[in-house]
N, C-alpha and C positions, 0 to 999 in steps of 0.2 A: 303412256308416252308423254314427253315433258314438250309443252309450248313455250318454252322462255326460248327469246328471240334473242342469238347472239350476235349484237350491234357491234359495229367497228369504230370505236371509241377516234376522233379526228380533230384538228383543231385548224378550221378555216377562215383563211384571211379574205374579212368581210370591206376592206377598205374600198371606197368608192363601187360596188359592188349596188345593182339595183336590185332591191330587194321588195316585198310587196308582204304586208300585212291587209288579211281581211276581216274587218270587224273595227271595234271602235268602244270595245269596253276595257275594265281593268286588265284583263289576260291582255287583250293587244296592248293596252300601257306597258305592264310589263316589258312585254317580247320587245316594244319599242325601245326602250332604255336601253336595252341590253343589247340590241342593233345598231342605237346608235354611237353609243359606248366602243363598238368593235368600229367603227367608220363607216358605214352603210349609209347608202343612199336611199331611203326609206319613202316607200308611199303605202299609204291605207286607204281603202277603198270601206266605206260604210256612211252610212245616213247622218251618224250622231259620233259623236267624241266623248271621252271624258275632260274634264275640266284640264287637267296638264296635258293630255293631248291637245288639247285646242292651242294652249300657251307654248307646245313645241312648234305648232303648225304656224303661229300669229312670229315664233321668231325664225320663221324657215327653216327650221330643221326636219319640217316631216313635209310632206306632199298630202294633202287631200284629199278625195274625189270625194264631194257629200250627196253620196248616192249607193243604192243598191246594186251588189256585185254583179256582174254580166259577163255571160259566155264567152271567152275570149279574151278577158281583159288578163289574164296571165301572159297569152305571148305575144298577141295583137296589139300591142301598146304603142301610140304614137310618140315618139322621142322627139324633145326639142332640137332644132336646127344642130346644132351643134356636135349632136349624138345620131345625126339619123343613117341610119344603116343599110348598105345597097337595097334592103326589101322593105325599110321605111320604120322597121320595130326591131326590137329583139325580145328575149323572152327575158323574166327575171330569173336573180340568182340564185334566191331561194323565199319561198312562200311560207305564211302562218295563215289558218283558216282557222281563226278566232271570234267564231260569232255565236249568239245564241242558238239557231237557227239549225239543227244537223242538218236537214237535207243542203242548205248551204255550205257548209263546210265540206259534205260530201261530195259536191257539185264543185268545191273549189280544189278538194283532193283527186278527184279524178282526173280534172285537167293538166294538172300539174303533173301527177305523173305519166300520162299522155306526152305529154313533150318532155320527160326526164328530168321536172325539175325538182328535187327535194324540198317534201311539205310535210308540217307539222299540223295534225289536228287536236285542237284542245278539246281536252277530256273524250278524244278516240284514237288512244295510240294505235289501235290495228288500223288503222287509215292511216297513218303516217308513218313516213318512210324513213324521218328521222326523230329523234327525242331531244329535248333540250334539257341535261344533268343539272345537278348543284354545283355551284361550281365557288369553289373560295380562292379569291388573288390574294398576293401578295408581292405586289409591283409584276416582276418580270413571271413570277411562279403562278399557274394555274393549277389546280388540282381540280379533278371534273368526279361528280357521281352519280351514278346511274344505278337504278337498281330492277332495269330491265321487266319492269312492269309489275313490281310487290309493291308499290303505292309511294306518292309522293312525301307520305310523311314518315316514311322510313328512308326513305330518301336525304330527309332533311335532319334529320337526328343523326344519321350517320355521319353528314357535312356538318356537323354543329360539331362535334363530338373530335374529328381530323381540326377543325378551325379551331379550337381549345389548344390542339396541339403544336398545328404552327403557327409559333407568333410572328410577331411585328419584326422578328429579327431576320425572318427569310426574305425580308426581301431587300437587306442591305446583303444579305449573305450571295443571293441570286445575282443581285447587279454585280459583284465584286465577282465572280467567276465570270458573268459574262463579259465583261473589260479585258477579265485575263485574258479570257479564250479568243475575244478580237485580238486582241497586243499578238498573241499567241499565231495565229492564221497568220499576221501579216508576216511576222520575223520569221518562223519557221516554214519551209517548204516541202520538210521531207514529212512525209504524213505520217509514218511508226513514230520518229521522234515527237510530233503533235502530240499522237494518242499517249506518249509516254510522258510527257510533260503535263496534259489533262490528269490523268490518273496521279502523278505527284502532286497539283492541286487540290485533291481531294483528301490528301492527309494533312493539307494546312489546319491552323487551330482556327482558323478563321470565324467560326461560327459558334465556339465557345466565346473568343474574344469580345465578340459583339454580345452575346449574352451577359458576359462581365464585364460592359460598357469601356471596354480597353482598347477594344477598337478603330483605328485610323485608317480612313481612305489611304491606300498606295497611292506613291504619284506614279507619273511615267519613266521615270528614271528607276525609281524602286521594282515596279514590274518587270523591266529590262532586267537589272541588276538580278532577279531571282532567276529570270529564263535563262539567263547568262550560265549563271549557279549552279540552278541544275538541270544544264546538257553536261557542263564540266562533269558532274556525279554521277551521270548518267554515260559515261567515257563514249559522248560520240566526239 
């Protein structure tokens, strides 16, 4: 019988979002970057820091606690005036239990999902209720991989191997649909002529264009001008 765990592959809007890392080594560096990159409100509870964690925390962008984790400190958190909540805390939005330490991490997994909150434990994905993929951007474009627990460095070969593939050119190709597709929402209301006028974006040459550096931003008149174009083509 097969244990591979079939995850639900999601992409959550981390902005101002309190989020808690436990630990204070490379791995929380990591997962730090990466939190606060997406807009997270970030606190790490641990004794010691690495050197750039310190340098995030000295320009306020991390929270500290420099001390040892404690029972509780997931949802019993006192929130500054400003944020305090009819019961005086609230729980965070999502946990990383990144310390040397298992019985810690496992102390800080259970609590968490005790109160429902999605935790990541390093190096024991069966404790954790979610995984953090590879993930390669390109401006607006995400592409995530996950390889549901056959090892991170198959993982990273596969995301090395897709990153080869798209270049630097998807993400003027990404922004220029997504412009369309706003210009697109506002002018049009009827929703089939939407999905109909999306799908005629997709046969533009637009991302060979940028390939063969021939490419030019549309202005707003130009994008008009083409929606204009084809609904005519389109005989609504």
């Amino acid at each position: 019988m097969s244990d591979s765990i079939h995850y639900l592959p999601i992409m959550l809007d981390c902005r101002d979002q309190d989020c808690l890392i436990v630990g204070g080594g490379k791995v929380a560096e990591r997962k730090s970057i990466s939190l606060l990159q997406a807009g997270a409100v970030l606190t790490i509870i641990s004794p010691t820091v690495t050197p750039k964690l310190q340098q995030l925390v000295d320009q306020q962008q991390i929270r500290w606690h420099d001390r040892e984790y404690q029972s509780g400190d997931i949802a019993n958190r006192v929130l500054s005036d400003e944020k305090l909540s009819e019961f005086g805390y609230r729980p965070y939005f999502l946990v990383h239990a990144a310390t040397s330490v298992p019985e810690v991490n496992n102390q800080v997994a259970n609590e968490a999902r005790s109160y429902r909150i999605p935790v990541n434990v390093a190096h024991q994905r069966e404790q954790s209720t979610f995984i953090n993929p590879n993930v390669i951007r390109r401006g607006r474009l995400t592409i995530a991989v996950a390889t549901s627990g056959a090892g991170p460095l198959a993982g990273r070969q596969i995301a090395k191997e897709i990153n080869q593939h798209f270049g630097n050119e998807y993400e003027m190709y990404i922004d220029f649909l997504y412009h369309l597709r706003e210009k697109i929402a506002t002018q049009v209301s009827d929703e089939s002529l939407r999905k109909s006028l999306l799908h005629q974006a997709m046969s533009l040459s637009i991302l060979e264009d940028i390939r063969q550096g021939v490419f030019e931003p549309w202005s707003e008149q130009q994008i008009q001008h083409w929606i204009n174009q084809s609904i005519e083509q389109l005989d609504y």
